[in-house]
C-alpha positions as MATLAB code, in Angstrom:
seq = 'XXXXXXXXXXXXXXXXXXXXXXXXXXXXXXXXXXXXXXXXXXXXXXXXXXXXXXXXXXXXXXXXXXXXXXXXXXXXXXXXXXXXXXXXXXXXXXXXXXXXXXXXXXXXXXXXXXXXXXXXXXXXXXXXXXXXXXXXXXXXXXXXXXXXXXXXXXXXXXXXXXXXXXXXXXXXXXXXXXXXXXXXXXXXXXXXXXXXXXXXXXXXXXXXXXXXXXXXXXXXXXXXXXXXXXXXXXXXXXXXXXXXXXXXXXXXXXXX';
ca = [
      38.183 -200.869  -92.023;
      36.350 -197.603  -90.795;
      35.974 -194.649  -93.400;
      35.006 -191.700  -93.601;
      34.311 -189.106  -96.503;
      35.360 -185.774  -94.884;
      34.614 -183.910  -98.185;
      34.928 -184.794 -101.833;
      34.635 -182.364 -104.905;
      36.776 -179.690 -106.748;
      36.043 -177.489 -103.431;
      38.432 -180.191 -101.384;
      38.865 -183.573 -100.791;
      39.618 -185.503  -97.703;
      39.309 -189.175  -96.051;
      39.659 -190.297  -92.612;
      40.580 -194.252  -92.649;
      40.417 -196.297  -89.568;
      42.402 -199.559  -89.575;
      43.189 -201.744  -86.653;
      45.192 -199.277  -84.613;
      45.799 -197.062  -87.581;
      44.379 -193.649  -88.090;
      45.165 -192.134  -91.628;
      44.240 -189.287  -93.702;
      44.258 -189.236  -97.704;
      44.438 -185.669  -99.013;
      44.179 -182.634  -97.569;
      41.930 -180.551  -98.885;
      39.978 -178.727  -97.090;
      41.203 -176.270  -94.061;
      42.273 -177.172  -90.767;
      39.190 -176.155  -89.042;
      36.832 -177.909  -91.589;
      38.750 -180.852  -90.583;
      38.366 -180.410  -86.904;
      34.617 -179.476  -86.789;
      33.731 -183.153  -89.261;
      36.377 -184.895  -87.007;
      34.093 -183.648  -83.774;
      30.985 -184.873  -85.397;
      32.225 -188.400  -86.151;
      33.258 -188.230  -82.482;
      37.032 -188.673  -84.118;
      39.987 -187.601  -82.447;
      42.027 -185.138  -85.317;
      45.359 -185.484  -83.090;
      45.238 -189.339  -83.058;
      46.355 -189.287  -87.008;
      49.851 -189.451  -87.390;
      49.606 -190.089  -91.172;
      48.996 -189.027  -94.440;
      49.089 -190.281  -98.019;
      48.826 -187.955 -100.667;
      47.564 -188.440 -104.285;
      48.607 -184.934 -105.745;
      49.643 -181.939 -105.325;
      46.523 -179.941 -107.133;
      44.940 -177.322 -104.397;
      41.470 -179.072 -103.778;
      43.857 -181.860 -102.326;
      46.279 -180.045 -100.487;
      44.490 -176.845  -99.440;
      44.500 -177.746  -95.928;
      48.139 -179.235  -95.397;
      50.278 -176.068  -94.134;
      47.361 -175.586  -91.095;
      47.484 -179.665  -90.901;
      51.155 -180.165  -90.470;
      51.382 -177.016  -88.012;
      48.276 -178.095  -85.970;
      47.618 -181.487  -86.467;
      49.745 -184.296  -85.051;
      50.998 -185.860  -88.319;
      54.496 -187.630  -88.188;
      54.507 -189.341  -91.820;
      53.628 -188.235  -95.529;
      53.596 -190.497  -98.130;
      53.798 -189.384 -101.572;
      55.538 -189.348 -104.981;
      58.671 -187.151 -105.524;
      56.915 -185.526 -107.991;
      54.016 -184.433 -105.911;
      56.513 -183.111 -103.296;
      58.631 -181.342 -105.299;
      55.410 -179.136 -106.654;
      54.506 -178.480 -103.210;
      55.019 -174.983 -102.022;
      58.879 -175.262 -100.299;
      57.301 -173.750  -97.136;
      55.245 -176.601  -96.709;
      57.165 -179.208  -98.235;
      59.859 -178.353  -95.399;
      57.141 -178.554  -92.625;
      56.820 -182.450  -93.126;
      58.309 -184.316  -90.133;
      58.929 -187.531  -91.965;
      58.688 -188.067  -95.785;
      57.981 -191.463  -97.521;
      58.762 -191.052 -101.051;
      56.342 -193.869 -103.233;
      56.816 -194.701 -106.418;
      53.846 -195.805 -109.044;
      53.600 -199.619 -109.391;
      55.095 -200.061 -106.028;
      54.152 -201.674 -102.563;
      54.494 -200.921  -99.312;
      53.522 -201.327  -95.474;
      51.899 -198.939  -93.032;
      51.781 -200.998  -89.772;
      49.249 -203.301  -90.461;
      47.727 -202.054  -93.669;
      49.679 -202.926  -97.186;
      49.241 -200.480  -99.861;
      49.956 -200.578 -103.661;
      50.192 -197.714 -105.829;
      49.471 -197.064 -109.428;
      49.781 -194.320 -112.062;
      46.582 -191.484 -112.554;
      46.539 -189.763 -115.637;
      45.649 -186.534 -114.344;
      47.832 -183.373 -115.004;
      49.401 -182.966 -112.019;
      53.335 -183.499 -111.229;
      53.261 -187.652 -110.465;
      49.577 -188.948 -109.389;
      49.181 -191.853 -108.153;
      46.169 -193.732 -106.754;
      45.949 -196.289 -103.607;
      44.804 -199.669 -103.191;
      44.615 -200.505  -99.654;
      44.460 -203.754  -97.974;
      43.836 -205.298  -94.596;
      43.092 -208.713  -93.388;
      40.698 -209.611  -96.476;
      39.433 -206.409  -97.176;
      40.330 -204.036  -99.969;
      39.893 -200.580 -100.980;
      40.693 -198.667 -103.967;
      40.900 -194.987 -104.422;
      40.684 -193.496 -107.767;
      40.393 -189.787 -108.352;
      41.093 -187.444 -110.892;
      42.200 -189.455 -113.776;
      40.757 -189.151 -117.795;
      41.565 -192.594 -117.909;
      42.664 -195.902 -116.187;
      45.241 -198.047 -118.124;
      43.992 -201.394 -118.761;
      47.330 -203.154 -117.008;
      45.525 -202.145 -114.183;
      42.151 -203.594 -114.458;
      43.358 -206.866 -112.576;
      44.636 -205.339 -109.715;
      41.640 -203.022 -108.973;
      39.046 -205.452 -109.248;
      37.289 -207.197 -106.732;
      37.450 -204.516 -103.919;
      35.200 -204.140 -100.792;
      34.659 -200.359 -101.256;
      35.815 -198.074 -104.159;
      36.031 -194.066 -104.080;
      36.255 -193.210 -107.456;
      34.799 -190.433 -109.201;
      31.927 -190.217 -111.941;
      32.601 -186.231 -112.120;
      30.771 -185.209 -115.103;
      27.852 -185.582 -117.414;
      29.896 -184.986 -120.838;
      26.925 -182.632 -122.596;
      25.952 -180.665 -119.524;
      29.801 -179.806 -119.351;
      30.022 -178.825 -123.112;
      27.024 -176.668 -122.413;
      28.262 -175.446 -119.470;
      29.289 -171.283 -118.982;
      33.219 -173.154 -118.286;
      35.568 -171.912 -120.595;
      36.294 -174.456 -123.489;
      40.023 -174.794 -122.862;
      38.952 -176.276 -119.219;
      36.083 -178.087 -120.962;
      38.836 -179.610 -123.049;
      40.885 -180.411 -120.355;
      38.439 -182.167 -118.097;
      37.605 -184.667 -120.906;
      40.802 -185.248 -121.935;
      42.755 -188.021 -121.165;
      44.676 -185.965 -118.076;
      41.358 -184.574 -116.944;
      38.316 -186.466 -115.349;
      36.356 -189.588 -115.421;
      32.509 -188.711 -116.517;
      29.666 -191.167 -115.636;
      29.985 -193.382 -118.263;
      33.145 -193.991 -118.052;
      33.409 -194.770 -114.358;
      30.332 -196.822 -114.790;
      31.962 -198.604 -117.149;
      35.166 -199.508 -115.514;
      33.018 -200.679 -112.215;
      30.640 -202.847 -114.143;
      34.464 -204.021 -114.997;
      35.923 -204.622 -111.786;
      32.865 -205.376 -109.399;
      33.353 -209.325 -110.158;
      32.777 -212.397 -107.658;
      31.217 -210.243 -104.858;
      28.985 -207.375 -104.222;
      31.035 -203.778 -103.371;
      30.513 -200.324 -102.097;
      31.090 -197.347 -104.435;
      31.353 -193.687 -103.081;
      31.045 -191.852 -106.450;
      33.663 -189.093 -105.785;
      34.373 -185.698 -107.032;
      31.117 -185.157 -108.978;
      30.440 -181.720 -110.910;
      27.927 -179.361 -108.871;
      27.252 -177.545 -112.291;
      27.846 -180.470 -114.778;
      26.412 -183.325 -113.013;
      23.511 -184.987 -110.944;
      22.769 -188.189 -109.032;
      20.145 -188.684 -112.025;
      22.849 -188.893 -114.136;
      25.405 -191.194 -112.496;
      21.805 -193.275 -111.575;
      21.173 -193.377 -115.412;
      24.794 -194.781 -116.436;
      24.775 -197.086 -113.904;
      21.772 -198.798 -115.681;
      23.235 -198.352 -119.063;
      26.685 -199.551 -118.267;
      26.332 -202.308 -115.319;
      25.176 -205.890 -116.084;
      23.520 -206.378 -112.939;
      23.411 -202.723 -110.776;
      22.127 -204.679 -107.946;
      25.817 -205.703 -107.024;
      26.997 -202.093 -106.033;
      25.907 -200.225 -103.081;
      25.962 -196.750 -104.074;
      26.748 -193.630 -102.057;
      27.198 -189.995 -103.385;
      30.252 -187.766 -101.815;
      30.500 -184.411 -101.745;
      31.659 -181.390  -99.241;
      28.898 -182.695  -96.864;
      30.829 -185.482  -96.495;
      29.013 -189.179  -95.551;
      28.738 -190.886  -92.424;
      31.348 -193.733  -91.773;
      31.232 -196.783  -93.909;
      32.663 -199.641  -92.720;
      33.652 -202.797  -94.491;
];
């Protein structure tokens, strides 16, 4: 497995995944020619990617699809009723093929099997991915308050995670936000802060080392400081994580 953080934050959020002969987006969050231009610097080709896999419908992950879908070259959408039917109709309508998923449910993409599970995020029907090929695994976990503990055993043990540590909870209570979105960001529908995603990967980083692109972290409640000092607090042995920090820069290609 190639992949590639296109962006990640509450300005948009986008992933390029390379698999065998497979070329996949998840999200679309940022616009069309944002996507181009980071597709041109990976030395990617945008109209090779034929499909997409949605988590949820909120704009910084679906910004981008209307100028995708009538631009890009993609064939097949995967995503949860629920997440369709809060699309804008327009756009909904635009998608060539639609694969509806439901949480706690499998499927196959070519080559590549993928599992689903349920976000707690308030959105219409989130779901998160786990993504397997040959023996390697990938889990992607954004925007959820919480994960549910029946689903500790199947996220464990991946090659690579993208899940986010989006907030240090003080800086975000003494943030200028307003306290009805302070409240929902550390509620259980909102986001994961530092501690908390620290917490769950000290959990599910078990019988070999991983990679872990912290995702959609806070530009005003946040800092790599931060995340770097719950990592110490919460792992048993940080040493076992290779750590790399998303954002709208995007990363350069991981592979695994």
């Amino acid at each position: 497995m190639e992949v590639f953080v296109l962006a990640s934050g509450s300005k948009g959020n986008m992933t390029y995944l390379k698999v065998g002969n497979l070329n996949i987006f998840i999200d679309a969050g940022i616009s069309f020619n944002k996507v181009k231009s980071k597709m041109n610097d990976y030395d990617e080709n945008l109209y090779d990617v034929k499909t997409l896999l949605i988590t949820h419908e909120h704009h910084d992950h679906t910004m981008g699809l209307k100028q995708l879908l009538k631009n890009g070259h993609i064939e097949d959408v995967y995503l949860t009723k629920g997440t369709y039917n809060a699309l804008d109709k327009e756009i909904a309508l635009m998608i060539e093929n639609v694969h509806f998923v439901e949480t706690d449910s499998t499927f196959s993409i070519g080559e590549l099997e993928v599992e689903t599970f349920m976000l707690s995020h308030d959105a219409a029907e989130p779901i998160g991915y786990v993504l397997k090929h040959d023996d390697k695994k990938m889990v992607v976990l954004t925007d959820s308050g919480y994960v549910d503990q029946s689903y500790h055993d199947m996220l464990c043990n991946a090659d690579l995670y993208i899940l986010e540590a989006n907030h240090h909870p003080t800086k975000l209570m003494q943030s200028a936000r307003p306290f009805l979105l302070k409240k929902r960001i550390l509620s259980e529908k909102g986001h994961l802060s530092n501690d908390d995603a620290c917490w769950l990967m000290n959990l599910f980083v078990k019988d070999k080392p991983s990679k872990w692109v912290v995702a959609h972290i806070s530009e005003d409640c946040n800092t790599i400081l931060d995340i770097e000092e719950a990592i110490v607090k919460q792992f048993d042995d940080p040493t076992k994580i290779e750590v790399f920090y998303a954002s709208q820069e995007g990363l350069p290609v991981i592979k695994i």
